[in-house]
C-alpha positions in Angstrom: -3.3 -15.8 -19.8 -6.2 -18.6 -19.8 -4.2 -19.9 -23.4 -1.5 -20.3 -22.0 -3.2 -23.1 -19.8 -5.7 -24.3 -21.5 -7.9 -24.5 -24.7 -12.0 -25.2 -25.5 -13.7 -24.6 -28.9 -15.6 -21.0 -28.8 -13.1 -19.6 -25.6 -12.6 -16.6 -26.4 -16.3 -16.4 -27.0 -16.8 -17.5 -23.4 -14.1 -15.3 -21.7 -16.1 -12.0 -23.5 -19.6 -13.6 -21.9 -17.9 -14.0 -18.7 -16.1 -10.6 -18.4 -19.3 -8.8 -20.0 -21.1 -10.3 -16.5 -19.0 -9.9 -13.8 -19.8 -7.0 -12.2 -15.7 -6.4 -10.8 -14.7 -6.6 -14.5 -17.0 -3.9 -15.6 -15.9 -1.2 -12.2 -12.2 -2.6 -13.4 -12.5 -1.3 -17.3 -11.8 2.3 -18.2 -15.1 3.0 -20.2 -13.2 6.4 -21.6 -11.1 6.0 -24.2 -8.6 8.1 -24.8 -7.8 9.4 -28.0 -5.4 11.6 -27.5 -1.1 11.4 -27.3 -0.5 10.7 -23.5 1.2 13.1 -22.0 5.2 12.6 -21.2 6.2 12.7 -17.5 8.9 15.6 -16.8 12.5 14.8 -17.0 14.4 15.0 -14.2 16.9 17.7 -13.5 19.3 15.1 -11.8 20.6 12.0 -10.7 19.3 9.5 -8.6 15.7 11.8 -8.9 13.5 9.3 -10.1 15.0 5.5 -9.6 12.7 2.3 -10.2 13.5 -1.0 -8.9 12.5 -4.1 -10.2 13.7 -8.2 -9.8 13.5 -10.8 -12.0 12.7 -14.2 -10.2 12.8 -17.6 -11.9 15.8 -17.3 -14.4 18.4 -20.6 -15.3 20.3 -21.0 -12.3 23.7 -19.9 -12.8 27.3 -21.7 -12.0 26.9 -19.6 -8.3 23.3 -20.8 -7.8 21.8 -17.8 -8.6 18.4 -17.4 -10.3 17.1 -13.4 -10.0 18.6 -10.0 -11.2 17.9 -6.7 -10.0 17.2 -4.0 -12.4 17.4 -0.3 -11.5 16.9 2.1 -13.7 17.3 5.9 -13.0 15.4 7.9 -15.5 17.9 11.1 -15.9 
């Protein structure tokens, strides 16, 4: 994320220092890796069982003045 706003010689060198010492970082990162396929979740046995809802905010306004969409997705 900090390339997509800005840019120094050696960053990413700088970023690894900085995450290396910050103590939230470090309780933050999974120190087990996993090595292993991760394990599918169970597919439903109906409809409507497991929905998600999500929006997307910040699109090209449209000829209505809309700007968002609403995806739902229902895993069955």
């Amino acid at each position: 994320m900090l390339k997509e706003h800005y840019c120094w010689p050696k960053m990413s060198k700088d970023v690894q220092h900085f995450v290396k010492r910050c103590s939230k970082c470090q309780m933050a990162k999974s120190h087990v890796l996993s090595r292993d396929l991760y394990t599918p979740l169970p597919a439903p046995l109906a409809p409507w069982e497991d929905v998600s809802l999500d929006f997307i905010m910040g699109l090209p306004w449209t000829q209505r003045s809309k700007d968002s969409i609403m995806v739902a997705v229902d895993r069955f």
